[in-house]
DSSP file (Angstrom, degrees, kcal/mol; ACC not computed):
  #  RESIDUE AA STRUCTURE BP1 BP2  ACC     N-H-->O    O-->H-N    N-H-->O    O-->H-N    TCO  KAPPA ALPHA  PHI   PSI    X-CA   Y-CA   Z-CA
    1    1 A X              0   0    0      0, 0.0     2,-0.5     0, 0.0    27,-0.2   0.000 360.0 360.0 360.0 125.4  102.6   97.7  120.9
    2    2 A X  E     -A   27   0A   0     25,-0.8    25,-0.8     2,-0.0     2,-0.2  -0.837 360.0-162.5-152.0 171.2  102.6  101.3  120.8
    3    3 A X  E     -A   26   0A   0     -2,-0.5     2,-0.6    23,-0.2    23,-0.2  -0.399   5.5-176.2 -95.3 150.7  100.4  104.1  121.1
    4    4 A X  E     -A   25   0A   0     21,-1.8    21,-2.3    -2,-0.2     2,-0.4  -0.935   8.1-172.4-140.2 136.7  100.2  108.1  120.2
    5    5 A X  E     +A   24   0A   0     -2,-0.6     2,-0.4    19,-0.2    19,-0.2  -0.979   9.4 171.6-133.0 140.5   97.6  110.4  121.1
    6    6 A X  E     -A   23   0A   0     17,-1.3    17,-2.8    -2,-0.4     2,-0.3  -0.968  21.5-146.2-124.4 133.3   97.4  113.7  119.9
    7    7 A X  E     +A   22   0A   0     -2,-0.4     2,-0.2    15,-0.2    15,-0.2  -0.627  24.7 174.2-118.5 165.7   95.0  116.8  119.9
    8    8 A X        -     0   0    0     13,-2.0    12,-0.2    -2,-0.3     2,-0.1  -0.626  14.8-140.5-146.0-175.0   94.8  119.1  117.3
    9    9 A X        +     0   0    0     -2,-0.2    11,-0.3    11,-0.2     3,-0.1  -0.330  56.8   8.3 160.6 137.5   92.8  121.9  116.2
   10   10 A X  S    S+     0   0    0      1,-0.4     2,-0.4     9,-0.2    10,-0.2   0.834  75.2 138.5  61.9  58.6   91.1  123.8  113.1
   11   11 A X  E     -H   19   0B   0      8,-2.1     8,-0.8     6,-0.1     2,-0.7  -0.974  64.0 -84.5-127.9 159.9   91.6  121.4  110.9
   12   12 A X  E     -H   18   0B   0     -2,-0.4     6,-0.2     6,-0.2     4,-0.2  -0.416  38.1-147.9 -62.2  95.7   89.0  120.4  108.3
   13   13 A X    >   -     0   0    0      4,-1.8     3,-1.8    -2,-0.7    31,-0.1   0.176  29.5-111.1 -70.0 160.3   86.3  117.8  109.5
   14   14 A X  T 3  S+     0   0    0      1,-0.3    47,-0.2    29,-0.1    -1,-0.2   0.431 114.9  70.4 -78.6  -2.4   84.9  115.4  106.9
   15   15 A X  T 3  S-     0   0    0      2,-0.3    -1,-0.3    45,-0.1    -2,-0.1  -0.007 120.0-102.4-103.7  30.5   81.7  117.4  107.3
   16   16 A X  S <  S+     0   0    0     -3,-1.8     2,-0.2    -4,-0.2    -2,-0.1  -0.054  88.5  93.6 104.3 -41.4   83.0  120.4  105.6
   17   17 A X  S    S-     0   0    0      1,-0.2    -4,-1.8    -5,-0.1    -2,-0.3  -0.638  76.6 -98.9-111.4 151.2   83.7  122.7  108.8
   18   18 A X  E     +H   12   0B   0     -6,-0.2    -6,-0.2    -2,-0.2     2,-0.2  -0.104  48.9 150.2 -58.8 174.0   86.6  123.3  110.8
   19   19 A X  E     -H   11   0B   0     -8,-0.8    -8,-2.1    21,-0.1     2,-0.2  -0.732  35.7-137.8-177.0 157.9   87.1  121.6  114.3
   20   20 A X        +     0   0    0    -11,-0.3    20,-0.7   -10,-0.2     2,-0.2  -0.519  40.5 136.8-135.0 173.0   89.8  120.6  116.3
   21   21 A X  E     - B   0  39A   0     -2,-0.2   -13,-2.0    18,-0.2     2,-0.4  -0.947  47.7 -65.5 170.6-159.6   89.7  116.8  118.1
   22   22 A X  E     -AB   7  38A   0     16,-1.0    16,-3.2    -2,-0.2     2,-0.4  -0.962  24.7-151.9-141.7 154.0   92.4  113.7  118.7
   23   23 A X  E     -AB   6  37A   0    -17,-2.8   -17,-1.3    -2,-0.4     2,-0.5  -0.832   9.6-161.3-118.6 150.1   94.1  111.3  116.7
   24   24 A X  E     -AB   5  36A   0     12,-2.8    12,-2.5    -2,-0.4     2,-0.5  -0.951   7.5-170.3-130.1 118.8   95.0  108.3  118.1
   25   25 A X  E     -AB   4  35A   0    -21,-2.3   -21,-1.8    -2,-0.5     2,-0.5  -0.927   0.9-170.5-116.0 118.3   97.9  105.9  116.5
   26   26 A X  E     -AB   3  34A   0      8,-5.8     8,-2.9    -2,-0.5     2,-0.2  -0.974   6.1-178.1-120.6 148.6   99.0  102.3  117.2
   27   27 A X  E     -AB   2  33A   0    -25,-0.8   -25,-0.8    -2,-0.5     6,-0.2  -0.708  17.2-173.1 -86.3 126.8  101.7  100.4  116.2
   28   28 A X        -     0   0    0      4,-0.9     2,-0.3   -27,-0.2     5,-0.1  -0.148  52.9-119.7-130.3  43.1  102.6   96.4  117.1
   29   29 A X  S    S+     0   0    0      1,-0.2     4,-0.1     3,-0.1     2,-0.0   0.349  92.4  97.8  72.0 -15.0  105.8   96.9  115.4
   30   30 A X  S    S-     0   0    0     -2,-0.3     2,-0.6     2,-0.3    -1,-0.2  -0.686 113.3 -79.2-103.4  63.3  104.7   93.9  112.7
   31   31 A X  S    S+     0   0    0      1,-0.1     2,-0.5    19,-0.1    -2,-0.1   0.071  96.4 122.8  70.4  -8.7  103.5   95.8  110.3
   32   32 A X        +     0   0    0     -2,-0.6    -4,-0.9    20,-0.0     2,-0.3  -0.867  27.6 171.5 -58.9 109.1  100.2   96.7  111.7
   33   33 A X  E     -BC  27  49A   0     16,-0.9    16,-2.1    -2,-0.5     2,-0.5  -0.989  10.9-172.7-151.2 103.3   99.1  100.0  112.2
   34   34 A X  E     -BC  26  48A   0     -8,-2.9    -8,-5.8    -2,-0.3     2,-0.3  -0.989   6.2-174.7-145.2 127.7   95.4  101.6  113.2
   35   35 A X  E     -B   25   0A   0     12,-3.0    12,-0.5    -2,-0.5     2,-0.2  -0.974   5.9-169.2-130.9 146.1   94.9  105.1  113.2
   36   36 A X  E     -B   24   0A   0    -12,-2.5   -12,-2.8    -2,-0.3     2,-0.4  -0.932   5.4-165.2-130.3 138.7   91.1  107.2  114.6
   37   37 A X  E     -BD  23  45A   0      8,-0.8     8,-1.2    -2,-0.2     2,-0.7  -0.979  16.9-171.6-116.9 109.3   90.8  110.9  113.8
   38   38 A X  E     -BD  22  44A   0    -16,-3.2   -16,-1.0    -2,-0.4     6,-0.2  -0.629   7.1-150.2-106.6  69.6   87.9  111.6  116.1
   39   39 A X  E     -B   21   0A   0      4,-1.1     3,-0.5    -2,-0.7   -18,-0.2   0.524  22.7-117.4  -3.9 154.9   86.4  115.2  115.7
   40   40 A X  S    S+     0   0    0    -20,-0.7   -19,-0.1     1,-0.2   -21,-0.1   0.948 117.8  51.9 -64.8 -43.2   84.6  117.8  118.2
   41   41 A X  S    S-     0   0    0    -21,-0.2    -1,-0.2     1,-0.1     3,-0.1   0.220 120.9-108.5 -87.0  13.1   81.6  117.6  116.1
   42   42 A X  S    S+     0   0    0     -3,-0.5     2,-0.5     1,-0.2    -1,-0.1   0.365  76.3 127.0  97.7   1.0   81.4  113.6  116.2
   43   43 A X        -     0   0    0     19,-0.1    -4,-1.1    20,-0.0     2,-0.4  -0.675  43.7-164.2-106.7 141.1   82.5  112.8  112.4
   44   44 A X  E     -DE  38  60A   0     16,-2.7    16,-2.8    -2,-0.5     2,-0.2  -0.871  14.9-152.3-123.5 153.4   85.3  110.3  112.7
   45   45 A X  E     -D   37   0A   0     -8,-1.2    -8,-0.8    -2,-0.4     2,-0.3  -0.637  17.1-174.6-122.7 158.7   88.1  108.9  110.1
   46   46 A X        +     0   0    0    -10,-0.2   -10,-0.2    -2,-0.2     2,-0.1  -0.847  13.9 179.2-133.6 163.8   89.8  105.5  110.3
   47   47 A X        -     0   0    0    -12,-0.5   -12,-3.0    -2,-0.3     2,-0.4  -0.196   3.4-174.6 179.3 132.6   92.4  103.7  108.7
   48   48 A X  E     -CF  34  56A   0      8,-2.0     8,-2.6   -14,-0.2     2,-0.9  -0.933   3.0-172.4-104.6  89.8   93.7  100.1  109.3
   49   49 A X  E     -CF  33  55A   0    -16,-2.1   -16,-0.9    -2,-0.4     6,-0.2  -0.834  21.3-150.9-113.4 131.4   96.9   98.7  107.3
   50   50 A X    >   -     0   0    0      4,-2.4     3,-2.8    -2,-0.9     4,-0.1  -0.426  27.8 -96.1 -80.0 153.0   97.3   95.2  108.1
   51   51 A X  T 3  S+     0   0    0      1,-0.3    -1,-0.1     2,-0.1   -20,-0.1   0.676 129.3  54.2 -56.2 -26.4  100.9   92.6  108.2
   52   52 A X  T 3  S-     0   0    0     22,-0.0    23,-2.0     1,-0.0    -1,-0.3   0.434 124.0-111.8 -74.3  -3.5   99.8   91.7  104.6
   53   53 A X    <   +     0   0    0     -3,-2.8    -2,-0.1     1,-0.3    19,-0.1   0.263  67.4 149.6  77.2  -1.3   99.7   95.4  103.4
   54   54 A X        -     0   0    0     -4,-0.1    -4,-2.4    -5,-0.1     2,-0.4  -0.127  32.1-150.5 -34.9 148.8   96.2   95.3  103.1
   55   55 A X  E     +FG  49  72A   0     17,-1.1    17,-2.1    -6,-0.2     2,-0.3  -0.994  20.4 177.8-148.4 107.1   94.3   98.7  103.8
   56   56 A X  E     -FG  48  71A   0     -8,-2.6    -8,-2.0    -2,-0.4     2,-0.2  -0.997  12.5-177.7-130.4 137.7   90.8   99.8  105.1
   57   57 A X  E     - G   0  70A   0     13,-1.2    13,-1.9    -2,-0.3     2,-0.3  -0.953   4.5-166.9-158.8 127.5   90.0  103.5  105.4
   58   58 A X  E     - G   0  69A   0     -2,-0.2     2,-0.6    11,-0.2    11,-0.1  -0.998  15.0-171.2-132.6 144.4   86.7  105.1  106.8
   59   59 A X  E     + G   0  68A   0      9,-0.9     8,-3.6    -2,-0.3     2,-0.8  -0.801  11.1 176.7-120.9 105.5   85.1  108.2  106.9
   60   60 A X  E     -EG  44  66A   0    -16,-2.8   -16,-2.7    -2,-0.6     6,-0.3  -0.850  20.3-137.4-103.4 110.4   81.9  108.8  109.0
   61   61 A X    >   -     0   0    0      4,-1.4     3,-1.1    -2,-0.8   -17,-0.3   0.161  29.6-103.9 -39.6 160.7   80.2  112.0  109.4
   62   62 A X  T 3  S+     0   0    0      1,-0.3    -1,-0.1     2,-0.1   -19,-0.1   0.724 128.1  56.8 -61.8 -18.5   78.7  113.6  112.7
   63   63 A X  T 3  S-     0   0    0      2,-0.1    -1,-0.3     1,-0.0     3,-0.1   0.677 120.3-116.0 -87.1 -20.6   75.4  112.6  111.3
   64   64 A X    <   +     0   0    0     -3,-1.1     2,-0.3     1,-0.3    -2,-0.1   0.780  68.4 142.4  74.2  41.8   76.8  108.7  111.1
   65   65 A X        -     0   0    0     -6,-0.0    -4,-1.4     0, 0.0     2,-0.6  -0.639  56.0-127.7 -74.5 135.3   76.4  108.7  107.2
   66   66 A X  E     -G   60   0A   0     -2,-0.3    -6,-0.2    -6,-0.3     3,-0.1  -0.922  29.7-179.0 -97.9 105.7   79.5  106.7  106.0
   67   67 A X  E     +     0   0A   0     -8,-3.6     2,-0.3    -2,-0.6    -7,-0.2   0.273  68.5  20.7-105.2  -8.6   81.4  109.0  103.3
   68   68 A X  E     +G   59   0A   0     -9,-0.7    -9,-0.9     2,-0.0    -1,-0.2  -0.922  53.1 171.8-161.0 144.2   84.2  106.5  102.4
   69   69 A X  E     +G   58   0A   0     -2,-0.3     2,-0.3   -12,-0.2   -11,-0.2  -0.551  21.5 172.2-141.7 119.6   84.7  102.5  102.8
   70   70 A X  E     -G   57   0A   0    -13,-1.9   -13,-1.2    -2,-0.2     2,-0.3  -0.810  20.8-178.4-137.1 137.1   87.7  101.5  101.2
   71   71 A X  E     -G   56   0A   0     -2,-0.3     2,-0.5   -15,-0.2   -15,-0.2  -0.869   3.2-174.6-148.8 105.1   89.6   98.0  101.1
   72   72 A X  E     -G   55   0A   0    -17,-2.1   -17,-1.1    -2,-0.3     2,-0.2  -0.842  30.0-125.9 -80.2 120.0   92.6   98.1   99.2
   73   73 A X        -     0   0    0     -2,-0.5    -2,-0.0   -19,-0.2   -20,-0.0  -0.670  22.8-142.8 -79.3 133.0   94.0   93.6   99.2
   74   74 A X              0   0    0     -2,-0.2   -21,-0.2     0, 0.0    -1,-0.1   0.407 360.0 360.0 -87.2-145.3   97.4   93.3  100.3
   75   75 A X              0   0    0    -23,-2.0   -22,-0.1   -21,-0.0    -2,-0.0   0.460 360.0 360.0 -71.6 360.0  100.0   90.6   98.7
């Protein structure tokens, strides 16, 4: 498995305003893949594709209002 963490900054938050924060990716090399975009201002992004090619991607605001939950079904 492995992982990449990254910091950022100004880029647009899922609550509208800029903010800079870290993104975090792992890999177990089978096709599985989970990535967190975690903001200054608390509102955080998701997204999960799974060994079947399955797909879940969420988007939560600072406020912890859920702005996206998405499940795309793999093969």
């Amino acid at each position: 498995m492995t992982a990449t963490i990254s910091r950022f900054e100004g880029t647009l938050a899922p609550c509208g305003k800029q903010h800079g924060g870290e993104q975090c990716v792992t890999e177990d090399q089978e096709g599985l893949v989970t990535e967190e975009i975690a903001f200054s201002c608390g509102c955080v992004t998701s997204r999960e594709e799974f060994h079947d090619g399955s797909h879940h991607r969420m988007t939560v605001d600072h406020r912890g209002r859920v702005l996206v939950d998405e499940e795309q079904r793999g093969e």
